[in-house]
SEBA-974776 format. One record per residue (C-alpha): residue number from 1; residue in three letters; chain; x, y, z. Coordinates in steps of 0.001 Angstrom, whole numbers, plus 500000, padded with zeros to 6 digits. Layout:
+-----+-----+----+--------+--------+--------+
!   i !  aa ! ch !      u !      v !      w !
+-----+-----+----+--------+--------+--------+
! NUM ! ALA !  A !      X !      Y !      Z !
...
+-----+-----+----+--------+--------+--------+
//
This chain:
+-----+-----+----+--------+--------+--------+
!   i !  aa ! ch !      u !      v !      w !
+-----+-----+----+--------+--------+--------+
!   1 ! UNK !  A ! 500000 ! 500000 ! 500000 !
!   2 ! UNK !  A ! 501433 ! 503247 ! 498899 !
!   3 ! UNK !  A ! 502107 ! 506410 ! 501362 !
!   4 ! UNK !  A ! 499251 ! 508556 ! 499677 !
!   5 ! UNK !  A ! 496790 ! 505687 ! 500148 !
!   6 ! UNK !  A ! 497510 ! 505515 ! 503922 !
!   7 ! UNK !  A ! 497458 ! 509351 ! 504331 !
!   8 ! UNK !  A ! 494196 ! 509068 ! 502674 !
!   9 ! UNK !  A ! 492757 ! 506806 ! 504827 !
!  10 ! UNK !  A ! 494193 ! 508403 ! 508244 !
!  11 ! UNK !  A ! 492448 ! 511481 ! 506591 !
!  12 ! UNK !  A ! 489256 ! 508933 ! 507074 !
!  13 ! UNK !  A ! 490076 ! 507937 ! 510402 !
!  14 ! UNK !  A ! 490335 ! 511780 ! 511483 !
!  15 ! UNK !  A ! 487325 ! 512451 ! 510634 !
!  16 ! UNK !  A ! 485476 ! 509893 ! 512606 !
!  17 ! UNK !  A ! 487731 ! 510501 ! 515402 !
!  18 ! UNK !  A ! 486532 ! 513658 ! 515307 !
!  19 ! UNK !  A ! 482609 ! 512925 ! 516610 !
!  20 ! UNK !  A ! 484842 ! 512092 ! 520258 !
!  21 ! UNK !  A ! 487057 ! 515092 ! 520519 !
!  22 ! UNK !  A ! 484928 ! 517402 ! 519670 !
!  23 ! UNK !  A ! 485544 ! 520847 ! 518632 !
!  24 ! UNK !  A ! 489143 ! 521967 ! 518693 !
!  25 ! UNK !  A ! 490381 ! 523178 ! 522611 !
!  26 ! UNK !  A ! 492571 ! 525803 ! 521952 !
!  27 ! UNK !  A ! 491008 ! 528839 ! 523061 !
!  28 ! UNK !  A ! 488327 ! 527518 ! 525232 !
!  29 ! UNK !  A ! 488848 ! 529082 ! 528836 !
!  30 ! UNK !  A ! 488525 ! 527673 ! 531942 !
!  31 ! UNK !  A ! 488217 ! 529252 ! 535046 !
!  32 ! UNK !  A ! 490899 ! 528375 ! 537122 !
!  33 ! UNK !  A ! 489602 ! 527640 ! 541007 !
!  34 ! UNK !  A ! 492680 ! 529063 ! 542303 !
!  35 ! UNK !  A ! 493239 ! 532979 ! 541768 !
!  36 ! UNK !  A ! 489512 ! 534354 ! 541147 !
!  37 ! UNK !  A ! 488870 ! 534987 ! 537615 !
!  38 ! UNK !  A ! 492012 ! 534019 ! 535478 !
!  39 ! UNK !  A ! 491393 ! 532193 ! 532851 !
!  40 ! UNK !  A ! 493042 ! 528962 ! 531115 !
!  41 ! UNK !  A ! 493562 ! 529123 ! 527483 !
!  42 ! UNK !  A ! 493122 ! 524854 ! 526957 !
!  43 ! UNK !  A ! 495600 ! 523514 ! 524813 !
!  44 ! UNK !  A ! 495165 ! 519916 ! 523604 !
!  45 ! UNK !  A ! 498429 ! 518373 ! 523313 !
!  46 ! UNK !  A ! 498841 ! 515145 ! 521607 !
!  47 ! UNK !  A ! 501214 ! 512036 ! 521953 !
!  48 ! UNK !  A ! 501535 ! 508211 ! 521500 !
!  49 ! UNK !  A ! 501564 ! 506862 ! 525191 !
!  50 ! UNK !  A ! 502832 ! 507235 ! 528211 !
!  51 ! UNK !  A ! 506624 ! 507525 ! 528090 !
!  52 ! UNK !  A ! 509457 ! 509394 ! 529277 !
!  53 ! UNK !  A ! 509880 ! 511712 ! 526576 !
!  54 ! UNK !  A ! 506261 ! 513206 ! 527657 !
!  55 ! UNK !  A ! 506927 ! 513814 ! 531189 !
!  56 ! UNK !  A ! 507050 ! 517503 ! 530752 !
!  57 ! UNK !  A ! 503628 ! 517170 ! 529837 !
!  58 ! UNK !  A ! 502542 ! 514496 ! 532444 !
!  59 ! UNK !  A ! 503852 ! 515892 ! 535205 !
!  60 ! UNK !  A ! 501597 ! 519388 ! 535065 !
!  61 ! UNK !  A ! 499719 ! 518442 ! 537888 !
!  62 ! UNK !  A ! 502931 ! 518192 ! 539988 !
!  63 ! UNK !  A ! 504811 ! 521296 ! 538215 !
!  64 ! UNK !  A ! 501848 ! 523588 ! 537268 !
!  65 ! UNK !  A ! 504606 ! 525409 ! 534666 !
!  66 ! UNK !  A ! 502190 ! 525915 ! 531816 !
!  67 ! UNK !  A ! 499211 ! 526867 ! 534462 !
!  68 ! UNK !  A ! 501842 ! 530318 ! 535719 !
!  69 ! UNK !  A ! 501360 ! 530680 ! 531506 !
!  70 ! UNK !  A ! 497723 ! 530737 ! 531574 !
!  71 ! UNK !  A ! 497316 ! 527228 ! 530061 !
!  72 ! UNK !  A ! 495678 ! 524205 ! 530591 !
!  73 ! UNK !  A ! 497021 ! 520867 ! 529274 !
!  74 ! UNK !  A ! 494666 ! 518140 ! 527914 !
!  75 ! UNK !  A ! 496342 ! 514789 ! 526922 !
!  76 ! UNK !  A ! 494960 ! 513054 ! 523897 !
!  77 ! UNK !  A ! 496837 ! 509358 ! 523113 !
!  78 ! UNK !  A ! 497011 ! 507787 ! 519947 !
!  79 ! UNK !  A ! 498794 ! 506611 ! 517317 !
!  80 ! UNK !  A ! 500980 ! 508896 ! 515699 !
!  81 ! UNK !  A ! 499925 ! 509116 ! 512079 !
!  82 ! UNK !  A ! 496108 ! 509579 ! 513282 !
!  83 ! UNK !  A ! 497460 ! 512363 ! 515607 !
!  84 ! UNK !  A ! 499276 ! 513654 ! 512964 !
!  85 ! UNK !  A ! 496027 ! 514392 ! 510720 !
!  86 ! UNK !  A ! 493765 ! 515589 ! 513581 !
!  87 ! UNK !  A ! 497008 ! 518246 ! 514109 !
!  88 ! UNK !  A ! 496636 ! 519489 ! 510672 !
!  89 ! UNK !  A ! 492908 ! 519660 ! 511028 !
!  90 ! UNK !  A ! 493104 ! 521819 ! 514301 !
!  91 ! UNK !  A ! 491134 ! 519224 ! 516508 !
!  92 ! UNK !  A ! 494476 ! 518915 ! 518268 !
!  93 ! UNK !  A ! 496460 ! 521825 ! 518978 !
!  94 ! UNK !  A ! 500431 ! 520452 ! 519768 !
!  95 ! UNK !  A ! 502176 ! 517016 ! 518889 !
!  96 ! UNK !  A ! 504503 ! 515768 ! 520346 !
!  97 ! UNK !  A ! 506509 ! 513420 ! 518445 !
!  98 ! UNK !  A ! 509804 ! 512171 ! 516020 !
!  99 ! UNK !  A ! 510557 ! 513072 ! 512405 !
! 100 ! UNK !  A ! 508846 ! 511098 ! 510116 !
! 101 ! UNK !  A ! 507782 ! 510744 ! 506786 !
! 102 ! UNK !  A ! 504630 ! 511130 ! 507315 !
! 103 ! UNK !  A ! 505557 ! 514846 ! 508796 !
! 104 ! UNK !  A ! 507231 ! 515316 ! 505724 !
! 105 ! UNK !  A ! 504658 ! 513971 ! 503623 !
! 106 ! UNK !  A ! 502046 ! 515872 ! 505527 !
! 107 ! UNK !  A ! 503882 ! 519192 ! 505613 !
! 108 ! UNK !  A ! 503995 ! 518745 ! 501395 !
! 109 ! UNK !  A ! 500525 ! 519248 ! 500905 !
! 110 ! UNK !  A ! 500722 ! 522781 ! 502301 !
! 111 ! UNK !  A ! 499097 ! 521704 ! 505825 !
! 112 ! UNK !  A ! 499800 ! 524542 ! 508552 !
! 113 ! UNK !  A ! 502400 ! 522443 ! 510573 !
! 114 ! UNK !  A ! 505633 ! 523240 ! 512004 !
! 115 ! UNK !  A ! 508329 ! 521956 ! 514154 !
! 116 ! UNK !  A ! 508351 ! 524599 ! 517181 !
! 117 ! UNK !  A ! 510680 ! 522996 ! 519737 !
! 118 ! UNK !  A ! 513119 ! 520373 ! 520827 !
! 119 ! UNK !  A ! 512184 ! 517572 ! 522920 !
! 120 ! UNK !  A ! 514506 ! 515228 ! 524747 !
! 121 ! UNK !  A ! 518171 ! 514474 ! 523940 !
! 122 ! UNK !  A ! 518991 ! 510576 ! 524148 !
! 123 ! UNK !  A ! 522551 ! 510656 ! 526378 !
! 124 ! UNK !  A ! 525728 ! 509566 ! 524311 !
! 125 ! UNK !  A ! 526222 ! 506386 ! 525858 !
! 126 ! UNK !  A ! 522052 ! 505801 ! 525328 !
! 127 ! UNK !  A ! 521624 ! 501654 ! 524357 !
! 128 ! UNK !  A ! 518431 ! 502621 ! 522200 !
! 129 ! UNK !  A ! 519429 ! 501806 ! 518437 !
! 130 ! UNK !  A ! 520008 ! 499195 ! 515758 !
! 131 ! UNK !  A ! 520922 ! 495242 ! 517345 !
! 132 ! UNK !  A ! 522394 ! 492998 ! 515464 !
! 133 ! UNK !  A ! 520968 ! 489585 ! 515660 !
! 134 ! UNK !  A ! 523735 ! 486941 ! 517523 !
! 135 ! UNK !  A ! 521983 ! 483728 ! 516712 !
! 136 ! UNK !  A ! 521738 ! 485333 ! 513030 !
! 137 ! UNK !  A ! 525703 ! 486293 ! 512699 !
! 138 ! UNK !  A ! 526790 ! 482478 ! 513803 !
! 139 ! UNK !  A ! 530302 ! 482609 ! 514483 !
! 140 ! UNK !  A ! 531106 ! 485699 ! 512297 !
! 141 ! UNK !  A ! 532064 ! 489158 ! 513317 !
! 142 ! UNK !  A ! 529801 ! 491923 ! 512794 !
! 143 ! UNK !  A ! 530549 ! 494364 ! 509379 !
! 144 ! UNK !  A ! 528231 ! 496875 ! 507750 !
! 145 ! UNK !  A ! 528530 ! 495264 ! 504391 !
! 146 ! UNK !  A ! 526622 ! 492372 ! 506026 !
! 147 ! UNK !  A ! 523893 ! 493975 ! 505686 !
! 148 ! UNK !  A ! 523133 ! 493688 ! 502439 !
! 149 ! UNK !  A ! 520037 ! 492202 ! 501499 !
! 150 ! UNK !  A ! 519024 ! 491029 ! 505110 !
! 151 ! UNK !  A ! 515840 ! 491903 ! 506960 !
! 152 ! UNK !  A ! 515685 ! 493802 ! 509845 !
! 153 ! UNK !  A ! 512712 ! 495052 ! 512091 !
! 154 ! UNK !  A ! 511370 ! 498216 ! 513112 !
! 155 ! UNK !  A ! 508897 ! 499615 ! 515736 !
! 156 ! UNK !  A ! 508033 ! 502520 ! 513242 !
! 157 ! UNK !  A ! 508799 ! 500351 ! 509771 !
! 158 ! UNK !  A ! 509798 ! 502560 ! 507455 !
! 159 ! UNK !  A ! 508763 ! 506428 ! 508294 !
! 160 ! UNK !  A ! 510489 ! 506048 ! 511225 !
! 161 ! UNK !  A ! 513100 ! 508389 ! 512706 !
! 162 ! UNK !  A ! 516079 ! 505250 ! 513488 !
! 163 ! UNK !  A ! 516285 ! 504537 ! 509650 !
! 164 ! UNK !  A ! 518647 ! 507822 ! 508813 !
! 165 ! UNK !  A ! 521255 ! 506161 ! 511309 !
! 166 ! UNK !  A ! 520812 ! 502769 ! 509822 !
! 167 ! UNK !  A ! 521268 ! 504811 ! 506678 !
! 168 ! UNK !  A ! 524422 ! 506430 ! 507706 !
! 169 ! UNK !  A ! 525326 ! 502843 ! 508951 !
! 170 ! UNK !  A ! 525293 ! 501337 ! 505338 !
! 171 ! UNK !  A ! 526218 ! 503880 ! 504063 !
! 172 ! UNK !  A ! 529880 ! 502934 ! 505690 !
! 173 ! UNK !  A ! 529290 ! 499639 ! 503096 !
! 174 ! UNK !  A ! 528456 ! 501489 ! 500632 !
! 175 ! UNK !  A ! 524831 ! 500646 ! 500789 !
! 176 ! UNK !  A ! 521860 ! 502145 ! 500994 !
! 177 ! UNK !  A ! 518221 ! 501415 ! 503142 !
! 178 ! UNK !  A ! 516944 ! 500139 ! 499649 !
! 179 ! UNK !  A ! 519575 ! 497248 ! 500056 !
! 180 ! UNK !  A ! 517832 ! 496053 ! 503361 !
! 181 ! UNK !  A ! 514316 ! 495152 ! 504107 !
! 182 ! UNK !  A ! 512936 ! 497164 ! 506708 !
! 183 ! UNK !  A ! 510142 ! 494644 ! 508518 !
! 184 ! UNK !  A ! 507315 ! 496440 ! 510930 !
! 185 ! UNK !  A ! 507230 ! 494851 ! 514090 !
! 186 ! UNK !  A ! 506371 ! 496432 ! 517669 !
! 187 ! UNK !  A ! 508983 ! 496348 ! 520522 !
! 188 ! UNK !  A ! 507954 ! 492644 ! 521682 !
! 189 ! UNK !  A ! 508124 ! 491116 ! 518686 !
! 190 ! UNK !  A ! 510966 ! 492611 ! 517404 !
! 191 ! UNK !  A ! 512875 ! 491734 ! 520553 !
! 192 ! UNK !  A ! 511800 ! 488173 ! 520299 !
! 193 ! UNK !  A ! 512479 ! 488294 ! 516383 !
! 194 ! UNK !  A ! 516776 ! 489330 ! 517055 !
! 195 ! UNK !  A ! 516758 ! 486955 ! 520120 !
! 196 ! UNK !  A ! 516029 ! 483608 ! 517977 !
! 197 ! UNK !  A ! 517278 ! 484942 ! 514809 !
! 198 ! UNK !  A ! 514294 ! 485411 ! 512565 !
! 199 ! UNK !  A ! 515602 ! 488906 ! 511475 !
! 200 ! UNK !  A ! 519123 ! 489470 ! 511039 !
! 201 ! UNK !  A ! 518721 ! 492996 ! 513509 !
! 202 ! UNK !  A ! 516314 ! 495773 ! 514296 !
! 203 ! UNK !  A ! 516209 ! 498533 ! 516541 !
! 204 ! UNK !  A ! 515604 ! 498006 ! 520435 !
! 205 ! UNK !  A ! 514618 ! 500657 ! 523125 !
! 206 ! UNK !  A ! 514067 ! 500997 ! 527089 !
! 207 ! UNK !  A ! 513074 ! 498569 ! 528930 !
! 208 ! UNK !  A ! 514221 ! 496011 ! 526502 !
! 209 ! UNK !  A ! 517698 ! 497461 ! 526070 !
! 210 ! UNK !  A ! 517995 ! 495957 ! 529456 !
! 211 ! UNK !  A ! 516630 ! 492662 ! 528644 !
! 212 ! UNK !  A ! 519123 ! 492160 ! 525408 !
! 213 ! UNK !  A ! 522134 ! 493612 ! 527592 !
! 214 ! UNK !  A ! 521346 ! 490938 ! 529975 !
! 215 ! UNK !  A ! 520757 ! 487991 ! 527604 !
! 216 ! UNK !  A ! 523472 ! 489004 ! 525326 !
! 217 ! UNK !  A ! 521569 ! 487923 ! 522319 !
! 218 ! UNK !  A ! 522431 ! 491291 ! 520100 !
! 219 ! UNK !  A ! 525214 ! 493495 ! 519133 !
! 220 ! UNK !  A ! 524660 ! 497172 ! 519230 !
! 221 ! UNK !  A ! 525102 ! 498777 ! 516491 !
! 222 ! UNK !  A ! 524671 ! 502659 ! 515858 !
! 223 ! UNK !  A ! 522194 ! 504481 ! 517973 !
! 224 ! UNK !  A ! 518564 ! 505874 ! 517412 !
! 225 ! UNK !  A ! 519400 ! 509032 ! 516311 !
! 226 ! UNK !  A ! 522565 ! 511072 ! 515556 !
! 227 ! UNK !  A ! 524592 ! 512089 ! 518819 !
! 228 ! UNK !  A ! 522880 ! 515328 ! 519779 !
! 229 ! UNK !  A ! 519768 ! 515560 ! 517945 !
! 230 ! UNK !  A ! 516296 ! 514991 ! 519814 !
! 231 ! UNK !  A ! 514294 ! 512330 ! 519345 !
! 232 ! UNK !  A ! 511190 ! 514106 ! 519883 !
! 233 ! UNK !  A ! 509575 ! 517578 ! 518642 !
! 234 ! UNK !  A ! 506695 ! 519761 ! 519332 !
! 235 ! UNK !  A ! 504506 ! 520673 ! 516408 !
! 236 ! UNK !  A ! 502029 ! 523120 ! 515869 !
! 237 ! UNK !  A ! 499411 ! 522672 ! 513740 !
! 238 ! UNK !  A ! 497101 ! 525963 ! 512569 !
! 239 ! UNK !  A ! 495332 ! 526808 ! 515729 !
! 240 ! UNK !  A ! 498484 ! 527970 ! 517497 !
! 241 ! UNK !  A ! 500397 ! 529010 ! 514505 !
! 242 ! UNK !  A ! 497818 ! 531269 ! 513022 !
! 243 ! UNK !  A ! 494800 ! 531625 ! 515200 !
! 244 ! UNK !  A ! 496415 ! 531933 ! 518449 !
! 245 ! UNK !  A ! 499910 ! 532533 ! 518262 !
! 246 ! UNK !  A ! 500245 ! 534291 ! 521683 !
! 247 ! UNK !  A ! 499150 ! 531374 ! 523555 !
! 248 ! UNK !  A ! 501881 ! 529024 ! 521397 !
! 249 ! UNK !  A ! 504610 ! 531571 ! 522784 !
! 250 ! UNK !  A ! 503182 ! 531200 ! 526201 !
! 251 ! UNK !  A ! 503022 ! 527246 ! 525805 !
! 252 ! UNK !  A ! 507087 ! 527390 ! 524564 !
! 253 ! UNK !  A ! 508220 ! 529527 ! 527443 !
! 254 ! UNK !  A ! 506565 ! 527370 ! 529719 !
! 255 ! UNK !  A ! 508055 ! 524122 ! 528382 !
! 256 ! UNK !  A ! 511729 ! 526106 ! 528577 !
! 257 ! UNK !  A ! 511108 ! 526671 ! 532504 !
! 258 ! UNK !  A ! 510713 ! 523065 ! 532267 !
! 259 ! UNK !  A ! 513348 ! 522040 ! 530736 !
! 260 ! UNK !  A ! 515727 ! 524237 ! 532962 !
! 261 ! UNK !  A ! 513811 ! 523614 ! 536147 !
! 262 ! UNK !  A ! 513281 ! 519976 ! 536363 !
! 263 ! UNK !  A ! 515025 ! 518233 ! 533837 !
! 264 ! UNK !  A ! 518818 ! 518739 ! 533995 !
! 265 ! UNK !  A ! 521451 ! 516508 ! 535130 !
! 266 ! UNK !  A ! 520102 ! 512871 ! 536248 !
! 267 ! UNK !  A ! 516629 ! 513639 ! 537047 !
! 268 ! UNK !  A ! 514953 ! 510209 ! 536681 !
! 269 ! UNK !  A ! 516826 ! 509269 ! 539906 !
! 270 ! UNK !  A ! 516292 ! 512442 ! 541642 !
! 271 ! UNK !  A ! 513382 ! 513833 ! 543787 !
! 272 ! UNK !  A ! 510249 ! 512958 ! 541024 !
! 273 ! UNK !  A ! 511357 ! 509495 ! 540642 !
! 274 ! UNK !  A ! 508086 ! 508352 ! 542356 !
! 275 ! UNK !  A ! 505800 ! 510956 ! 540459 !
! 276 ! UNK !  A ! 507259 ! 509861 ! 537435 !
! 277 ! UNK !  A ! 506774 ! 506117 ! 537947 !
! 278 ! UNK !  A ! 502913 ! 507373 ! 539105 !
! 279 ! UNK !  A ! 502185 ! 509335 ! 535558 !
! 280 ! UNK !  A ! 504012 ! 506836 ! 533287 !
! 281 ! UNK !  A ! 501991 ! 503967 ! 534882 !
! 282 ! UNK !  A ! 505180 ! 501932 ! 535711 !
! 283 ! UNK !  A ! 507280 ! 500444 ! 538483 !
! 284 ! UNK !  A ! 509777 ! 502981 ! 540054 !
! 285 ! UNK !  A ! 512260 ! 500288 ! 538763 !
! 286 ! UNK !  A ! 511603 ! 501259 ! 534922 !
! 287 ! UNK !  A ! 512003 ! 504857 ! 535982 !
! 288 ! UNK !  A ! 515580 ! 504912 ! 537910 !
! 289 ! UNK !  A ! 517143 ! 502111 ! 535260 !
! 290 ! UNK !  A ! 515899 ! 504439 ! 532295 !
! 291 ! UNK !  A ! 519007 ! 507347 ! 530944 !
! 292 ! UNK !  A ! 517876 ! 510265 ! 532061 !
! 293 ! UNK !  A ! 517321 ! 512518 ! 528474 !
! 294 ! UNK !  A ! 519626 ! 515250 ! 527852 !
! 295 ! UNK !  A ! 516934 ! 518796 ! 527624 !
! 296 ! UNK !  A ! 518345 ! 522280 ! 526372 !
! 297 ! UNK !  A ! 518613 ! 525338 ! 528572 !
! 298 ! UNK !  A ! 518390 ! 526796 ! 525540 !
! 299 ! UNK !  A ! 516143 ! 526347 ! 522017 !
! 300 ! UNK !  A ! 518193 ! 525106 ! 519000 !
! 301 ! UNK !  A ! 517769 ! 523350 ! 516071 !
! 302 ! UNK !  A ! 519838 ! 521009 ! 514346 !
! 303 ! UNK !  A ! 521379 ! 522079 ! 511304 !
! 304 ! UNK !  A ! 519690 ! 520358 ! 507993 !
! 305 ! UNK !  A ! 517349 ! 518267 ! 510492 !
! 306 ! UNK !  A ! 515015 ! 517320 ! 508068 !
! 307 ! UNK !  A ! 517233 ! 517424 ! 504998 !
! 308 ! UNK !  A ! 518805 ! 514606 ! 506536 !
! 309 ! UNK !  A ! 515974 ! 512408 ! 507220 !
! 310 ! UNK !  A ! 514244 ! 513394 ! 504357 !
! 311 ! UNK !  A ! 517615 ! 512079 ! 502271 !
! 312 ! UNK !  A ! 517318 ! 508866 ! 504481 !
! 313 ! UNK !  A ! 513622 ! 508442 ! 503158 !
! 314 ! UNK !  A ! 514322 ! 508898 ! 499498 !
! 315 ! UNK !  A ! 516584 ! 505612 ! 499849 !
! 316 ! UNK !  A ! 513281 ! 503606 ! 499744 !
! 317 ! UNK !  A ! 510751 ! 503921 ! 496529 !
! 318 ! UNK !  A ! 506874 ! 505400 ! 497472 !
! 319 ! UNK !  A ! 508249 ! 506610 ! 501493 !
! 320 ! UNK !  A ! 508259 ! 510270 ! 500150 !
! 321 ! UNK !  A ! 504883 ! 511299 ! 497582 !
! 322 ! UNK !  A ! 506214 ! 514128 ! 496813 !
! 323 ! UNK !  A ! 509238 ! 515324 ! 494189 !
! 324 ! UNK !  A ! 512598 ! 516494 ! 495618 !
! 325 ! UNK !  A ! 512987 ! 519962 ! 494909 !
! 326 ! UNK !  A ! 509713 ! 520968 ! 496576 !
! 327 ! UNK !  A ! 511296 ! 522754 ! 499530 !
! 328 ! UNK !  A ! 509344 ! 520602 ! 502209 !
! 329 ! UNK !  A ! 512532 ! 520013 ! 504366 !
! 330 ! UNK !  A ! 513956 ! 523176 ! 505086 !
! 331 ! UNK !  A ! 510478 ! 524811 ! 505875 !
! 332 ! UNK !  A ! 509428 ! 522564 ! 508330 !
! 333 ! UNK !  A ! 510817 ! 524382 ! 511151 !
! 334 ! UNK !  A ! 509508 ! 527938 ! 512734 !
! 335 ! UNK !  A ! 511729 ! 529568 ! 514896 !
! 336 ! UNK !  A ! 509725 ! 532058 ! 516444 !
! 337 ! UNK !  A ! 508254 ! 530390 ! 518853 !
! 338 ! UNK !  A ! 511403 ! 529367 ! 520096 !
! 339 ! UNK !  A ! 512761 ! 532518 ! 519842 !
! 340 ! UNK !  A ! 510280 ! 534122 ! 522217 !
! 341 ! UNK !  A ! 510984 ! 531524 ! 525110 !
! 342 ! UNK !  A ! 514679 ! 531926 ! 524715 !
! 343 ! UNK !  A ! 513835 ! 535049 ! 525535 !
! 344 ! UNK !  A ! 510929 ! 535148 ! 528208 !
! 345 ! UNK !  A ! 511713 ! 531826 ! 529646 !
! 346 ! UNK !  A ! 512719 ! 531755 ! 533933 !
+-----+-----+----+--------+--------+--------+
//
């Protein structure tokens, strides 16, 4: 099935989602209990699940950073391309997600969506990334040019933000990602998949980094995503880009205080640990064995961040439905927003 066909039918999907959200949040005040009259601007923020990379959203009940900025969070969970079109249609209002090809397929049909802010920095010693299969290597020594022609699995198949390190990894060979199969399999499977050998690798992350550290049944290979670059974004889609851009500076700044506030230096060990096990719906075991993200003090941007993906993507025939040369890559990204908090921001 080709990319178009399963925008199309997310674009389907959207719109029966949309009889359960309702009308789009942002803007809708509530009166806040505490402090008389001020009003919360609600901002519906969308993500995937519960998982660390969220936490600055989770934790507003503890923190109360984006209530000092007038706003009120409201989670909505699903999967990421059917977040993705209820974005662009403005029944969500922020996304909170990786680089994809669906962003970049999305973003080339002249949808109001934008990358506003960094998320989460995976630390350089981070086991998240591309395992090599031991039971599928035998008694030979691990080479790039192996990979030729094998099949390896992938929680996000191929939109998915690992592939441009797996493509930088063949890329050593001489290879490309259309000289490997690239096999969709969630986190379970996938693990079980390297452990007896049915793939020849695929990419593992927390909690079963542990699990294949411990069993020894993969090498690691390259990481998740290039040294420095985060794994996650925030997106705007057109209610806080055009309709209410004040509250998206607002929502930024508070994020920032975030950032600086709470999540610097090992932080999943320190003081939250048990609020964060309470809001990700885990064990405080899975919180204090997880790295502990690197966050900016300060909003940046890699340079050529979606270039570079979007190069990644072209590897593989029908990823990408639109024609290079459209510009898609280097527009993706407003700065403004950014900008503001770097400025405003505790």
């Amino acid at each position: 099935m080709s990319t178009r066909v399963r925008f199309k039918r997310y674009l389907a999907l959207a719109s029966a989602l949309t009889l359960s959200l309702g009308l789009a949040a942002c803007g809708n005040d509530d009166k806040a209990q505490e402090g008389g009259s001020t009003e919360l601007t609600t901002v519906k923020v969308a993500v995937s699940g519960k998982i660390a990379y969220y936490l600055p959203y989770l934790m507003e009940p503890y923190w109360g950073e984006f209530k000092k900025q007038g706003i009120k969070i409201e989670m909505e969970y699903g999967a990421a391309p059917d977040m993705l079109v209820l974005l662009t249609q403005g029944k969500v209002d922020a996304m909170v997600t990786g680089p994809s090809a669906n962003i970049l397929n999305a973003a080339a049909q002249n949808v109001d969506l934008k990358l506003v802010a960094p998320g989460g920095i995976e630390p350089d010693d981070s086991p998240n990334g591309w395992y090599v299969s031991k039971k599928a290597l035998g008694d030979k020594e691990y080479e790039p040019s192996m990979l030729k022609g094998k099949t390896l699995s992938s929680s996000s198949g191929v939109a998915g933000p690992p592939l441009l390190t797996l493509s930088q990894e063949l890329a050593k060979a001489n290879l490309t990602l259309a000289d490997v199969k690239i096999k969709p399999l969630s986190s379970a499977d996938g693990l079980v998949a390297i452990e007896n050998g049915a793939v020849f690798g695929g990419t593992v992350s927390a909690p079963n980094t542990t699990k294949i550290q411990k069993s020894g049944a993969g090498i690691f290979i390259t990481r998740s995503a290039p040294k420095g670059w985060p794994s996650v974004g925030v997106y705007f889609g057109p209610n806080l880009l055009k309709k209410d851009p004040q509250t998206g500076e607002r929502f930024v700044t508070a994020l920032l205080n975030i950032y600086r506030t709470y999540m610097q230096g090992d932080y999943m060990r320190g003081e939250w640990a048990d609020e964060f096990a309470k809001v990700l719906e885990t064990d405080l075991e899975n919180v204090t064995s997880a790295p502990s993200a690197t966050y900016p003090t300060e909003l940046t941007f890699p340079e050529r961040y979606f270039e570079q993906y979007e190069e990644a993507y072209r590897q593989i025939p029908g990823v990408l439905t639109f024609p290079e040369g459209q510009n898609v890559s280097e527009n993706l990204i407003e700065r403004r927003f950014a900008e503001y908090a770097n400025q405003h921001a505790n």
